[in-house]
Structures are given as C-alpha cells and as structure tokens.
matplotlib code that plots the C-alpha trace (Angstrom):
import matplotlib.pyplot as plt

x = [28.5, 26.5, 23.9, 23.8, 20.5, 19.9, 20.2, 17.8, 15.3, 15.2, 15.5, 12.0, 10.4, 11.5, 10.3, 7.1, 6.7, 7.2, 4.9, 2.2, 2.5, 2.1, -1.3, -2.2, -1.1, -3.5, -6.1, -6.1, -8.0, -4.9, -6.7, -6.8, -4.0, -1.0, 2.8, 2.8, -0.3, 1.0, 4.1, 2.5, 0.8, 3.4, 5.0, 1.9, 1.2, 5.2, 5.7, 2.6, 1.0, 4.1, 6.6, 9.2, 11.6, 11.2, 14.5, 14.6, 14.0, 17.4, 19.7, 21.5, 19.8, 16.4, 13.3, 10.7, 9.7, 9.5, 10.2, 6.8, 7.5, 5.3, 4.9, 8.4, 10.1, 12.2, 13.3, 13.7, 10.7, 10.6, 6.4, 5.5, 1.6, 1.7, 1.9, -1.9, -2.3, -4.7, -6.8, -4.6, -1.1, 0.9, 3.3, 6.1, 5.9, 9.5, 9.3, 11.9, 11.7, 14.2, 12.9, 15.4, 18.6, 17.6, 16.5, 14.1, 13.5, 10.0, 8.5, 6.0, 4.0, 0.4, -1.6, -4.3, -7.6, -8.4, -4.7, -4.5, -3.4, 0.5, 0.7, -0.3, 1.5, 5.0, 3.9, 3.0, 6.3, 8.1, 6.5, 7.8, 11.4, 11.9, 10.4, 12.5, 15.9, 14.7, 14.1, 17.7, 18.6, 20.2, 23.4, 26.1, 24.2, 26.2, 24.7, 25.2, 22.6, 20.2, 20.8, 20.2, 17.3, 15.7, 17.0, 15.8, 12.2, 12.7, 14.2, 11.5, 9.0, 9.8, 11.1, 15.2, 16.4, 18.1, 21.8, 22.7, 20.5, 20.9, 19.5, 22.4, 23.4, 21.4, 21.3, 21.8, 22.8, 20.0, 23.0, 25.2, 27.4, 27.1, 25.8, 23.1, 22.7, 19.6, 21.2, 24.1, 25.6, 25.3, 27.8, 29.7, 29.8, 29.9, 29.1, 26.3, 25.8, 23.9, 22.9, 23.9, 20.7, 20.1, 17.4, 16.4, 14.6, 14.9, 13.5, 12.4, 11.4, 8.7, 11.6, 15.1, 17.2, 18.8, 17.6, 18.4, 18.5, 16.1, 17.0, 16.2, 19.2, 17.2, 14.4, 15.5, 13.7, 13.8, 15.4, 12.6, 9.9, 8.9, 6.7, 9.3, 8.0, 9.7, 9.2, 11.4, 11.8, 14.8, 15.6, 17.6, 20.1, 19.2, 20.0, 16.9, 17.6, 15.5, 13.7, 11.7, 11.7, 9.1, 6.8, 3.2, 0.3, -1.4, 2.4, 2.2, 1.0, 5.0, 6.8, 4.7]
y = [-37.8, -35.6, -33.1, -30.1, -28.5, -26.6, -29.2, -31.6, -29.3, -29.1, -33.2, -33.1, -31.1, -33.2, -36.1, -34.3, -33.9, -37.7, -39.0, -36.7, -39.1, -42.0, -40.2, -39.9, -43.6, -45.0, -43.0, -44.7, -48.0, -49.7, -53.0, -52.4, -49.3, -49.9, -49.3, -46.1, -45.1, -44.7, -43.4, -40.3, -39.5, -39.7, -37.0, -34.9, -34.9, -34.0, -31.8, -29.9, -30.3, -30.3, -28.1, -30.7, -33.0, -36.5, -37.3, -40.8, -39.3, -39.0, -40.7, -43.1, -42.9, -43.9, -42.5, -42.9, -41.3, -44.9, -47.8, -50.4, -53.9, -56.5, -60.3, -61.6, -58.6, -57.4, -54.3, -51.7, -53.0, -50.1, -48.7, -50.2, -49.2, -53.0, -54.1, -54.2, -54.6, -57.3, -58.3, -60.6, -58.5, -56.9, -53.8, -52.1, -48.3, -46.7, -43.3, -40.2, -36.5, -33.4, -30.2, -27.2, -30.0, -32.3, -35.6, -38.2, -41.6, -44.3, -47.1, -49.0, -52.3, -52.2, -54.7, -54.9, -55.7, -59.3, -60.7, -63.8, -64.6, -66.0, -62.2, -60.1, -62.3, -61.7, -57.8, -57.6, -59.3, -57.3, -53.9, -54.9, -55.8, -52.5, -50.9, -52.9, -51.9, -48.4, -48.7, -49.8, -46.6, -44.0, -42.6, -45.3, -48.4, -49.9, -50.6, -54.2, -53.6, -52.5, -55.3, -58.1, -56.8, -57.1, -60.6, -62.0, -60.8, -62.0, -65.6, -65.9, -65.6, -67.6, -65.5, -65.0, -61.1, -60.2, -59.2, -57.4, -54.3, -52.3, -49.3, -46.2, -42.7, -39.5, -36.3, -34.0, -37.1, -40.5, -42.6, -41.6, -43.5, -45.7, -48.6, -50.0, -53.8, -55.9, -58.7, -58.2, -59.0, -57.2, -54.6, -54.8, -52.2, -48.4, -46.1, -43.8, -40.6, -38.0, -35.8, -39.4, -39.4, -42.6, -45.1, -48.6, -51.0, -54.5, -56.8, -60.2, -63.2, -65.8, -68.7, -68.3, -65.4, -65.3, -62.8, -61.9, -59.1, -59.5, -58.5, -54.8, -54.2, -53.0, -55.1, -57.1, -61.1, -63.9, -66.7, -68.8, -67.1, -66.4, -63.4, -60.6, -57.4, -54.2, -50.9, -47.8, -45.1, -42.1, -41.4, -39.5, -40.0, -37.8, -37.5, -39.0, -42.1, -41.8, -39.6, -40.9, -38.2, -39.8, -40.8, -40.8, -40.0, -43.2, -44.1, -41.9, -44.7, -46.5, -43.8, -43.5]
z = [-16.1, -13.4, -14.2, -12.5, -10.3, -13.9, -15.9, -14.3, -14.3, -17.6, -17.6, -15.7, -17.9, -20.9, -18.9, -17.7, -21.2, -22.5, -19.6, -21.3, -24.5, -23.2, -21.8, -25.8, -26.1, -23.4, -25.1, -28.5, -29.5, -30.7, -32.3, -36.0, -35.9, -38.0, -36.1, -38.5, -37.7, -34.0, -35.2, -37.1, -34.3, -31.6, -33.9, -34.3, -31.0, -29.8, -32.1, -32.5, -28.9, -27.0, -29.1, -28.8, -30.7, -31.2, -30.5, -32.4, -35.7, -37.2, -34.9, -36.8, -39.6, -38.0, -39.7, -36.9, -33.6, -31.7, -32.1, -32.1, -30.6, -31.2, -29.3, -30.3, -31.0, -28.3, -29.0, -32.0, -33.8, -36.8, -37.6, -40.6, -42.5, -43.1, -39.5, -38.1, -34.2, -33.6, -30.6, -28.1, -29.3, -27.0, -28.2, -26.5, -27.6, -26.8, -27.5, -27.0, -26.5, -26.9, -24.7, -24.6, -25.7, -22.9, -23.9, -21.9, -22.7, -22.2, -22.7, -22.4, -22.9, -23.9, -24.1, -27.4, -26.4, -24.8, -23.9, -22.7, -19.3, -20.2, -21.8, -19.2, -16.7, -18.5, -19.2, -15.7, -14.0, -16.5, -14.7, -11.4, -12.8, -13.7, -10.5, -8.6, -10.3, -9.8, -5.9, -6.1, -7.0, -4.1, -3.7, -2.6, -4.5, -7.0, -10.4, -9.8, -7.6, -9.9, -12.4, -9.4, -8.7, -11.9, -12.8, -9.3, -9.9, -13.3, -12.6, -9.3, -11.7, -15.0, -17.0, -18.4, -19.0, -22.3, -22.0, -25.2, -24.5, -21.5, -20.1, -20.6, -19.6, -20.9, -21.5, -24.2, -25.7, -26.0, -25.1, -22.7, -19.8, -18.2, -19.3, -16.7, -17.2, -16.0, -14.7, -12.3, -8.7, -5.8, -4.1, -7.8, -10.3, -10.7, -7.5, -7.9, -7.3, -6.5, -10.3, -12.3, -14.7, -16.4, -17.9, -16.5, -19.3, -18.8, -21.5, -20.0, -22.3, -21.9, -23.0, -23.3, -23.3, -26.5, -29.9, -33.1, -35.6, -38.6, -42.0, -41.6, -39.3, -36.7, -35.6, -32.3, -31.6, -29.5, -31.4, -29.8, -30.6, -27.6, -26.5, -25.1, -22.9, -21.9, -19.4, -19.5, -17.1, -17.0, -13.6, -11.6, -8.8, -5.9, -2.2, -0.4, -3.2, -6.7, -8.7, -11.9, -14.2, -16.9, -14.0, -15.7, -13.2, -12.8, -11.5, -8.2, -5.8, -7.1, -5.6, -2.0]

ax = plt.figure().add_subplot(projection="3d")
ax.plot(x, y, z, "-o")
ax.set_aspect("equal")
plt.show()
C-alpha cells in the first residue's frame, strides 16, 4: 500500500506531467467545443507533447481519455461530438496519466464563459472541500479525518456530498486501496502513513445527495437535477504531513 522513495518519484513526475494538461485546458475557449473535441486533444497533447499514456483509455472498456461532466452530471460524463459547451455551463474535466507505469489522477471544474453566481459559488465551495481533506492529510490522521473535513465545509456552506464515489488508492494501478470517502467522522478510520499515495475528489451537489446512472452505464447524475461540481488531486503521505503530486502552478500559494 506504501510506495517506496523510487517509486514516488516517478509518481511526481506523472503528476508534474498531468498538472501540465490542465495548463492546455485553461488555455482553450471552451464555449462552442464539443466534450470530444476536448477529448482528442487531451490525447494529442498527452501523447504527443508529453510522451505519456492516457491512462483512461482502455480501462474497463472505456474509450476516452477523460471523462467530461457537465451541470448535472456528477461524475463519468463520457465526450460526446454532440455535446456542445455553452456559455453559463460548467464541466468537470477528469483526466489521467501513465508515465514510466506510474499513474496520476485530476480534475477539475471549469467554468464556460459568464456563470452565474449559484455556479461559481458551488464550484468555488467545492475547491475548498477538497483542500481541506487534503490539509488533513499527515502521518497519524485517520481517513475519517479527511472525509469530516470535506462534509463540514460542504454542509457549512449548503451543499450535501455524494457517497457512492470516493477518492481511492493509486499507483501502477488507477484504483488502488484504500478507499478515501468524503464524508466521515473524526479519529475513525484507517491510519496513514508515511509513502500512502492516494486521491481526494469530493463531489458536492447544489440539492440533495442522491444520483443515478443514465442509460449508457457510465454517465453519473443527480436525481434532482441539481448542478453537481468536483476537484481532484493525487497526493502523497509524507513526514512533514502532505504532498500534492498534481499540484498545478497557479496552486502554489495552497500549499504556503
């Protein structure tokens, strides 16, 4: 369940890597781009700029780089050339990368061109949810730690935290142990420590909690129809406390 010094090195160089397409994402005008359209140049850019494997593509029969969530959808949203991003959407882009068999794991929610304020408030809350299960994060916490932290900032602020998706272990595997839940108590749970390497992606809804899977057998939505946001980081257990191995640039100040 540990990685060794060797191995996460090569974990922050997969994540170095990842961090540098989200980069390419905040570059693009995303109003009147179709979820494929993103898709096919997530892979361009990973494979071709990067050298890399996007790890998605081909686990479990999947047949994209990312997954492309839009308002409602929570999670697993699948690119499609007929989906158009429109002015006032917002999209979770979860993207993952393969460097040298090491595998790290992203996401984030961008917001397409003039959002209005309910939207930005939720992507915004939704931000700080998953900063503040990662500052939980140091050797001796308890993962139920990590989970309370989220679901407070969540519940303070409005919002309710999905339950059947959870961040998870990784490696040279997407989805390793353990599982890291987003809602939790404090002082319960699995002991970490130091070399654990794991993701932390809470999903927090604008209504209720509760989703369903569409048709497709992949696509994830709220049963209200509520607007749903997401942030993903993979980070690493070390001994001062945390380390966020797909920290992007413009993330820096988080870790001061």
């Amino acid at each position: 369940m540990t990685k060794q010094p060797h191995e996460l090195a090569l974990m922050a160089e997969s994540g170095r890597l990842l961090a540098r397409v989200f980069g390419m994402l905040d570059r693009l005008q995303l109003a009147g781009m179709t979820t494929l359209q993103v898709d096919t140049l997530v892979e361009q850019f990973i494979v071709g700029e990067l050298a890399s494997r996007p790890a998605s593509k081909g686990q479990y029969d999947y047949g994209f780089v990312l997954n492309s969530s839009v308002n409602q959808v929570v999670c697993h949203g699948v690119p499609s050339q007929a989906e158009v991003l429109k002015d006032g959407d917002i999209v979770n882009f979860d993207v993952t990368l393969e460097k040298n068999g090491y595998i790290a794991d992203s996401s984030k929610t961008y917001l397409v061109g003039e959002v209005d304020l309910a939207a930005r408030r939720l992507v915004q809350t939704t931000y700080e949810a998953m900063w503040k299960g990662i500052r939980a994060v140091r050797p001796g916490a308890r993962l139920g730690d990590v989970g309370w932290a989220i679901e407070r900032h969540a519940k303070r602020n409005g919002y309710s935290v999905v339950r059947e998706y959870c961040g998870h272990g990784i490696g040279r595997k997407m989805h390793e142990e353990p599982q890291v839940l987003h809602f939790g108590e404090r002082g319960t749970g699995l002991v970490l420590r130091e070399g654990m390497v794991f993701t932390i992606e809470p999903m927090l809804n604008k209504g209720g909690r509760s989703v369903r899977t569409e048709a497709d057998g992949w696509t994830v939505v709220t049963r209200d129809g509520s607007l749903s946001a997401q942030f993903e980081h993979t980070v690493a257990v070390t001994a001062a406390g945390v380390s966020v191995l797909t920290l992007r640039p413009e993330e820096a100040r988080m870790t001061a």
